[in-house]
N, C-alpha and C positions, 0 to 999 in steps of 0.2 A: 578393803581397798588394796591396791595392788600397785607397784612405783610404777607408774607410766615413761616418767623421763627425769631429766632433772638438770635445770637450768644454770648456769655460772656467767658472772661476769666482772669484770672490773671495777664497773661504776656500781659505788652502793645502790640496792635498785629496791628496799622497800616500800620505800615511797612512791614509785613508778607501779610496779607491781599492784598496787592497794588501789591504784587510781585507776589502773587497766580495770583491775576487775572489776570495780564498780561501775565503770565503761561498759562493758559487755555483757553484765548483770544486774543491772539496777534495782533489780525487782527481789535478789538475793538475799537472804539471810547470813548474812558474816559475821565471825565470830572469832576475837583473835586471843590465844594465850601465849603465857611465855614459859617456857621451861626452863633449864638451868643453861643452854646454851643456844637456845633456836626459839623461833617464833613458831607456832602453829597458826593456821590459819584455814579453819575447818567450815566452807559455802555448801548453802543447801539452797538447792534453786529450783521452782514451782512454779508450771507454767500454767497459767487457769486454776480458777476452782478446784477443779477436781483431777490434776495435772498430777503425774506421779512425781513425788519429790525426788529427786537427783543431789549427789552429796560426792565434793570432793576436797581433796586437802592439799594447802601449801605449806612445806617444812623448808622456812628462813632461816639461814644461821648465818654468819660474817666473820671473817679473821678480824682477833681480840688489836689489832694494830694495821689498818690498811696499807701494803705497799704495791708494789711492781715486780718484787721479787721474794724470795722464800730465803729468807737467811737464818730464819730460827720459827722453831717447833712450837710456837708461842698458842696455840689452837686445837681444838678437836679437826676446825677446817683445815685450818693448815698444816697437821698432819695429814689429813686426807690430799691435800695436792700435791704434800709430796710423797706419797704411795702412787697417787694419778700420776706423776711425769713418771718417777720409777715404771710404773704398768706399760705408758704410752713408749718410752725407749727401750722396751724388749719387744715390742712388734716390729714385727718387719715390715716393711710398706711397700708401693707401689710407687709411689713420690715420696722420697726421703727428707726433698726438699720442706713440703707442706709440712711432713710431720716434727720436721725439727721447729718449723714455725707454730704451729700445733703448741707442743713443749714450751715455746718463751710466752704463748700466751697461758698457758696451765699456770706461771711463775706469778703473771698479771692478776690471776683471779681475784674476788676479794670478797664475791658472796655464793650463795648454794641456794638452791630453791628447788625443793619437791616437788614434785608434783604426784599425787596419790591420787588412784581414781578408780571404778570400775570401768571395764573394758565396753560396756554401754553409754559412758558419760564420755568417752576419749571424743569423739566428733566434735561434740560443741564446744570442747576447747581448744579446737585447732584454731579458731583466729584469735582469741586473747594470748594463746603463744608465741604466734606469730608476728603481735604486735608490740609484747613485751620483750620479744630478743630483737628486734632489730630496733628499738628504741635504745635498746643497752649496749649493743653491740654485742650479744652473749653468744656461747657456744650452751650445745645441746647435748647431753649425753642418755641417751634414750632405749629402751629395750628394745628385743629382738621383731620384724615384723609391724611396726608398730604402724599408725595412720600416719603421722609427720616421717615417717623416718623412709630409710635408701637401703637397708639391710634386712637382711635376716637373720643376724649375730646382732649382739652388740656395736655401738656406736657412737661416733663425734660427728652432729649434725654444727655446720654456720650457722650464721644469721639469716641466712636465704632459705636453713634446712637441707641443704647441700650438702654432700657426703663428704667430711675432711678424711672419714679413716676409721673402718670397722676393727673388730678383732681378727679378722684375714687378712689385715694390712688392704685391704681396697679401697684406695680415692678415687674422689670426683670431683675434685679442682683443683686448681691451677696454682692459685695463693689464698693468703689468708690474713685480713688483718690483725695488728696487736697495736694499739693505741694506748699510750699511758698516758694517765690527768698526772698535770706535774704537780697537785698538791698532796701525793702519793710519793714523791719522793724524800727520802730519810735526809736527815740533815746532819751535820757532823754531829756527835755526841761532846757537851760541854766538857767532858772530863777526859776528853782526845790528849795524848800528852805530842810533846813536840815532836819527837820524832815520828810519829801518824803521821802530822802533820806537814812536816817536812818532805816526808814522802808524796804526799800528794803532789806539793807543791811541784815538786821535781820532777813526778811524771808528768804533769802539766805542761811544766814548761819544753817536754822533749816534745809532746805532741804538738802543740804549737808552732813548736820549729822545723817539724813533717809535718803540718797543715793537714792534723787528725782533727774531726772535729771534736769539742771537749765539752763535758757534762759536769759543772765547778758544782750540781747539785748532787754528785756520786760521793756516799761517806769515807771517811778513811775505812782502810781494813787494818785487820784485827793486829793488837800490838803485839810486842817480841817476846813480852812476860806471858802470852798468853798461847803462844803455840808452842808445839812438839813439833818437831820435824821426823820425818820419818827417819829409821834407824839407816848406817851405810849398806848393811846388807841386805836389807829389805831394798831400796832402792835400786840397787846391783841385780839382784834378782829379778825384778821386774824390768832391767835392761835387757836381761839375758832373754825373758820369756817374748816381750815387743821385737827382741834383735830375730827369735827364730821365726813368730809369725809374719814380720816383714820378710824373712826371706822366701817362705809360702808364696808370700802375696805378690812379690816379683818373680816367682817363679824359679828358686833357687834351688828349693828342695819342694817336697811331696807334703801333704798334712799327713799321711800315714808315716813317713818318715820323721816330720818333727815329732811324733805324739813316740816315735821309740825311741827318737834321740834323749826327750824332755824323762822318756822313764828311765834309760840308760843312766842317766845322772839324778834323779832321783830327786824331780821336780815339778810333780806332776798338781803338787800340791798348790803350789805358784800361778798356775794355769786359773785364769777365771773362768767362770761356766760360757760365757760367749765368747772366749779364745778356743776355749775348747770346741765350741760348737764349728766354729770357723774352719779348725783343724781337721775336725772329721769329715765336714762337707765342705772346702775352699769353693767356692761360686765364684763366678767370674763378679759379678755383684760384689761381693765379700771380698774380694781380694782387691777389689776398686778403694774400697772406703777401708782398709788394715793397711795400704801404703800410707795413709796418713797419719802413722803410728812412727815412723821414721821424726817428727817433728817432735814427739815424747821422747824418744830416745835421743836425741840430740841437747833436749832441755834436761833430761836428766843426767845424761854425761856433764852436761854443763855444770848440773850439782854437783856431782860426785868429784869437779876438778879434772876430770879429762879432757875437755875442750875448754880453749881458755875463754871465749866470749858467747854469748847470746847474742850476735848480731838483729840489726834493724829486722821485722819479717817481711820485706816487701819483695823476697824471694825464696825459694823453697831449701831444707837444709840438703846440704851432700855429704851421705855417711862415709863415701870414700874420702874425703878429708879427716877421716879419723883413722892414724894409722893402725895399719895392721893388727902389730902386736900388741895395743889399746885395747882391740874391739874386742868383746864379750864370747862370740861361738865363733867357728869356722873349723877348717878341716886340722883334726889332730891337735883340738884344745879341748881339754876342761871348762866347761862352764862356773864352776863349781873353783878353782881357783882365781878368779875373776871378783866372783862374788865375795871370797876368803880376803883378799886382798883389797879390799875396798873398805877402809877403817874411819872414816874424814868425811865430812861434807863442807861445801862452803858455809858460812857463820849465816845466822838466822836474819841479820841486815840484809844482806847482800840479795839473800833468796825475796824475803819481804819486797825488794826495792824491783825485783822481777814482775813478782805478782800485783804489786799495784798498777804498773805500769800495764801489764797483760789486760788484770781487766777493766782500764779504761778505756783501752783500744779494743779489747772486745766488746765494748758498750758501745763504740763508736761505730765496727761491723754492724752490730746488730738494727742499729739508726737507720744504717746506708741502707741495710736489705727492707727494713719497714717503710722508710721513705723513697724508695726505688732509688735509690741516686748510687752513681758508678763510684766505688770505693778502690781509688788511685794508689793513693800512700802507701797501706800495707797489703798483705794479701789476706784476707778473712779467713781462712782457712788453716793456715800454718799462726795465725794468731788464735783461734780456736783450741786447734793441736797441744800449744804450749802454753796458756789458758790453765786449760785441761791437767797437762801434766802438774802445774804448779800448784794446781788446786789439792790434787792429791799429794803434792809435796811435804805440804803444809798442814794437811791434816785436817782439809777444809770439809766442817759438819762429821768430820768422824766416816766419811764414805769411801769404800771399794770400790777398786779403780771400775771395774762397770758401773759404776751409779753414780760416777765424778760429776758434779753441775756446773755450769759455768755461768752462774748468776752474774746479772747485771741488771 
């Protein structure tokens, strides 16, 4: 047998799944074990007497803890979706939009289903798949060429079987839903000490008073005994490297000139492999979505004590309000003194009391764009941005600045 495709969705679905098939095959031999983390589910179906037996297999398996989002590695599954979003945000796409919607439902997942088949049995499974994902609301992820599918690469098929996004980055819609059951949501942990605590409270009550909408079902994040913050120089440095590729991206200098500036100083090492990539070929594309790297650099000045506030985001930052001889590169400086000189961060409360607040307002973005509604208050985007930087501030899951999440 050969992976045909292989089913995910939010809603536990083996129960769905077991009733489909016996829906579509009544007549079927089923047959289910359990292995040490999946269901097997191994149908041989015979049509007539003398009907050649046909045999295919379902491989079930479920995150050891249902949620909405990937906050811990608790799974054989939930390692795999967090390699799947990691995979899905180094394609490049055709609608960047779809695929960052893509991504928060990969966060949603909560079960895997195989499907195993010979390439003679695929036909008569096409309506029991077709009734099982849209019963679920699942996404599809299916081999090259296949009878369900819109590719000839690999794939993420809808609920319709609609193309969200091969491995050439090619879509074929428009949106894409991501519904979460609120009995999927984490609940504060009994042993939250108060200032978790407190922190929630407080970002609460700011969004309340900018008429964010508020999720009282979003846990605390994690306490002050339990992160690192990144070092001052590592943070410096990744100011310096954001300060050169926004200047790329607005047009300030060349990516062949940043990549001898960044060797000149002897920092090539700094450079991520998609800064990099950026660098050697700036696309108009690419220089679109790296000015939004200005709202990183701002949040992490903010760390490091060069800019004295984090203002509200319901406007974009402006790096020339940082003066001159603050900023990181420019003509006839050192980058590398910059970085030297940067010994201090602000204290782990202070940062804490950022990132809570970030990602409740990022949960509340994320609401506005799944419930179509116009998100007034802040700007989704520059709250994304500094989200993002925070997350890596902090140390969040241990991830390089390409693989930063912004779980909500």
């Amino acid at each position: 047998m050969q992976n045909y495709c292989t089913i995910y969705a939010h809603e536990l679905g083996f129960d769905t799944i077991m009733a489909t098939l016996k829906e579509f095959f009544p007549q079927a031999n089923i047959n289910v074990t359990e292995e040490e983390d999946r269901k097997l589910v191994n149908v041989a179906v015979r049509k007539g007497l003398l009907g050649t037996e046909k045999k295919f297999q379902l491989s079930y398996r479920e995150r050891a803890k249902p949620s909405y989002q990937i906050s811990e590695l608790d799974s054989p599954l939930t390692q795999n979706l967090a390699g799947m979003l990691n995979f899905v945000g180094d394609l490049q796409s055709t609608n960047e939009e779809v695929k960052g919607l893509l991504m928060q439902k990969i966060k949603t997942l909560n079960f895997e289903c195989g499907v195993l088949c010979s390439p003679l049995v695929r036909t008569m499974l096409t309506g029991f798949i077709e009734q099982v994902i849209q019963q679920l609301d699942a996404i599809v992820f299916a081999q090259p060429k296949v009878i369900i599918g819109k590719s000839k690469v690999q794939q993420f098929l809808d609920k319709n079987l609609d193309l969200i996004l091969d491995l050439n980055g090619k879509c074929g819609i428009d949106d894409l839903s991501v519904h979460i059951n609120s009995q999927y949501f984490d609940t504060p942990p009994e042993n939250a000490n108060e200032a978790q605590l407190a922190r929630k409270v407080n970002s609460e009550k700011i969004l309340k008073a900018h008429e964010v909408k508020i999720n009282a079902q979003l846990p605390v994040i994690v306490a002050e005994d339990e992160v690192e913050l990144r070092a001052p120089h590592e943070v410096a440095e990744r100011v310096v490297v954001l300060a050169i590729t926004t200047s790329v991206a607005f047009g300030g200098s060349s990516g062949e000139g940043a990549l001898s500036y960044l060797a000149q100083y002897k920092l090539q090492e700094a450079v991520t492999p998609r800064e990099r990539a950026f660098l050697q070929n700036p696309t108009q594309e690419l220089k679109g979505q790296e000015t939004w790297k200005c709202e990183g650099i701002w949040t992490l000045m903010w760390a490091l004590g060069i800019v004295d506030e984090l203002p509200f985001p319901d406007t974009l930052a402006n790096l020339n309000d940082i003066p001159v001889e603050q900023y990181p590169v420019g003509e006839n400086k050192n980058p590398r003194d910059f970085i030297e000189s940067m010994t201090t961060l602000r204290g782990k409360s202070e940062v804490l009391n950022a990132n809570d607040l970030y990602y409740r307002m990022n949960w509340a973005c994320v609401d506005a764009h799944i419930t179509k509604q116009a998100m007034k208050a802040v700007h989704p985007g520059v709250v994304y941005e500094r989200h993002y930087a925070l997350n890596w501030l902090i140390n969040y899951r241990n991830q390089p600045w390409d693989e930063v999440t912004c779980d909500t």
